[in-house]
C-alpha positions as CSV (number, residue, x, y, z in Angstrom):
1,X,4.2,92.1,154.0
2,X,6.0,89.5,152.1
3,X,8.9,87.2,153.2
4,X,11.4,87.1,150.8
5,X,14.6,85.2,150.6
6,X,17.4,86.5,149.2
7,X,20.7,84.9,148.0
8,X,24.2,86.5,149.0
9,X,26.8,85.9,146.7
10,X,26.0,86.9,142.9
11,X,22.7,88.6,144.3
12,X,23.8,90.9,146.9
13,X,27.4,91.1,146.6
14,X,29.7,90.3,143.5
15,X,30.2,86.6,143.1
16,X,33.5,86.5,145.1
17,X,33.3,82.9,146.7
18,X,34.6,82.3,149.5
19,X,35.6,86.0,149.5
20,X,33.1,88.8,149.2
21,X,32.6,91.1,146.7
22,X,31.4,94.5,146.0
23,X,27.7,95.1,146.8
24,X,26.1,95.0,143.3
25,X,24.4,98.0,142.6
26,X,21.2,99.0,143.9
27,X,21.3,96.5,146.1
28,X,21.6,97.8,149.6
29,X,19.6,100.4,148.8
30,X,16.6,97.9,147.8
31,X,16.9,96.1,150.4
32,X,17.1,98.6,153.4
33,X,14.0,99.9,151.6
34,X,12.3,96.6,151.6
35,X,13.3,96.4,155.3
36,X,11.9,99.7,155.7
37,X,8.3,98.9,154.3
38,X,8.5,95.3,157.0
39,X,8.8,92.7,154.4
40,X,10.6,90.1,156.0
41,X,14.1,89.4,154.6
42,X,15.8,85.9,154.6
43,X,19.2,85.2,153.9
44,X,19.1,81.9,152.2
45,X,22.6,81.0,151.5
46,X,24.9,78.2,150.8
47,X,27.4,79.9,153.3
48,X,28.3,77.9,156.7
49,X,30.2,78.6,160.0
50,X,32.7,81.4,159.7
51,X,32.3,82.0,155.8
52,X,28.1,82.7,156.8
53,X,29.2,84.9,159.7
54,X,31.4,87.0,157.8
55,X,28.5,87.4,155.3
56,X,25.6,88.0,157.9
57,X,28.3,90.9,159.6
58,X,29.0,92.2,155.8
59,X,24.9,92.9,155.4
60,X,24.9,94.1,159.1
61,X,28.0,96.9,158.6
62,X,25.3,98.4,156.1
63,X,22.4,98.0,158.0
64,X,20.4,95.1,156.9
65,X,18.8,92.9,159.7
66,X,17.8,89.5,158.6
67,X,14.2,88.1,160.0
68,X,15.8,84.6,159.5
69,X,19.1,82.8,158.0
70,X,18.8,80.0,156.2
71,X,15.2,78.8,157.8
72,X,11.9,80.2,157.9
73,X,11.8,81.4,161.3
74,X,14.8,82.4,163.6
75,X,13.7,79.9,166.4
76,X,13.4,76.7,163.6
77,X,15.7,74.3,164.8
78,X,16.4,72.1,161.5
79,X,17.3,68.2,161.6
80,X,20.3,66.9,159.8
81,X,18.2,64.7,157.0
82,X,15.4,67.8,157.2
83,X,15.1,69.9,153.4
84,X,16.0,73.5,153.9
85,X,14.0,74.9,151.7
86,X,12.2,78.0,153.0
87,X,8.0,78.8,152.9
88,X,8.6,82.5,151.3
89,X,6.8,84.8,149.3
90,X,9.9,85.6,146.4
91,X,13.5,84.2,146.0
92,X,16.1,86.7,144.9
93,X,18.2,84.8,143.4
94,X,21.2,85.3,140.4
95,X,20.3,81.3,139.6
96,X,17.2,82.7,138.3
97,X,16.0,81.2,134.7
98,X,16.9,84.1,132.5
99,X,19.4,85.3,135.1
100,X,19.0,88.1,138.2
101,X,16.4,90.5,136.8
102,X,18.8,93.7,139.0
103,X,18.3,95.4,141.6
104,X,16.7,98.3,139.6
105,X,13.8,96.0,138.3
106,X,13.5,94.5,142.3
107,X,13.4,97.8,142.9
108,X,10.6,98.4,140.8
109,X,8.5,95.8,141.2
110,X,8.3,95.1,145.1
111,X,9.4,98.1,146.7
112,X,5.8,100.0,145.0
113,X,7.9,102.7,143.2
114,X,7.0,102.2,139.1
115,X,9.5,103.4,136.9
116,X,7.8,105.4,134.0
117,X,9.8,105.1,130.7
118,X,8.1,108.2,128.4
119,X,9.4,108.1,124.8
120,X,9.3,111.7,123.5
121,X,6.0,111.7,120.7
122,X,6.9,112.6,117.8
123,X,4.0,113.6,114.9
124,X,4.0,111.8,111.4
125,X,4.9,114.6,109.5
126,X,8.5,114.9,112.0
127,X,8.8,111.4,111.0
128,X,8.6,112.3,107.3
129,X,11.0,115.4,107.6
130,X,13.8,113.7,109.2
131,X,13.8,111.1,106.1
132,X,14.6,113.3,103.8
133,X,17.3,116.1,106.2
């Protein structure tokens, strides 16, 4: 099980600030199936008060339960001068150097279903042929 944190706007929704967007794609899906194999999902978020709410009941309407908003553990009761930064496994984040990887290759890589890309084999003398067609 991993805990991962996951951004909202540009990550799981279009970046619509202080609206929300359209779910990007893939993205529901991943993460219900993440939720579905018990990793523990985080919302970590700039979002506060009602703007928060609204996006905690957008992820909700689709069926994602968050372990934890914005702290490590749903009971952690943060100080005004304490650091939120979170104790996680992975950050999904669009901020990411090189930009948000998608959902497909999230997908991929933590929810355990490898995507084979087969190129069709083609023999040297096909190669030759279609040089000179």
């Amino acid at each position: 099980m991993l805990k991962i944190a996951v951004d909202f706007d540009g990550t799981i929704v279009e970046d619509k600030y202080p609206g929300i967007g359209k779910p990007n794609l893939f993205a529901i899906e991943t993460l219900l199936q993440l939720q579905k194999e018990r990793h523990q999902l985080i919302l970590w978020t700039v979002r506060e008060g009602e703007s928060l709410k609204k996006a905690i009941d957008f992820c909700e309407s689709y069926g994602i339960e968050f372990y934890a908003v914005n702290k490590n553990f749903p009971e952690e009761v943060l100080e005004p001068e304490q650091s939120r930064k979170l104790n996680v496994d992975i950050f999904i984040d669009d901020r990411n150097i090189g930009g948000f990887v998608g959902w497909s290759k999230v997908w991929e890589l933590l929810g355990n279903n490898p995507v084979e890309y087969k190129l069709p084999k083609r023999s040297f003398w096909e190669k030759i042929k279609d040089l000179f067609r």
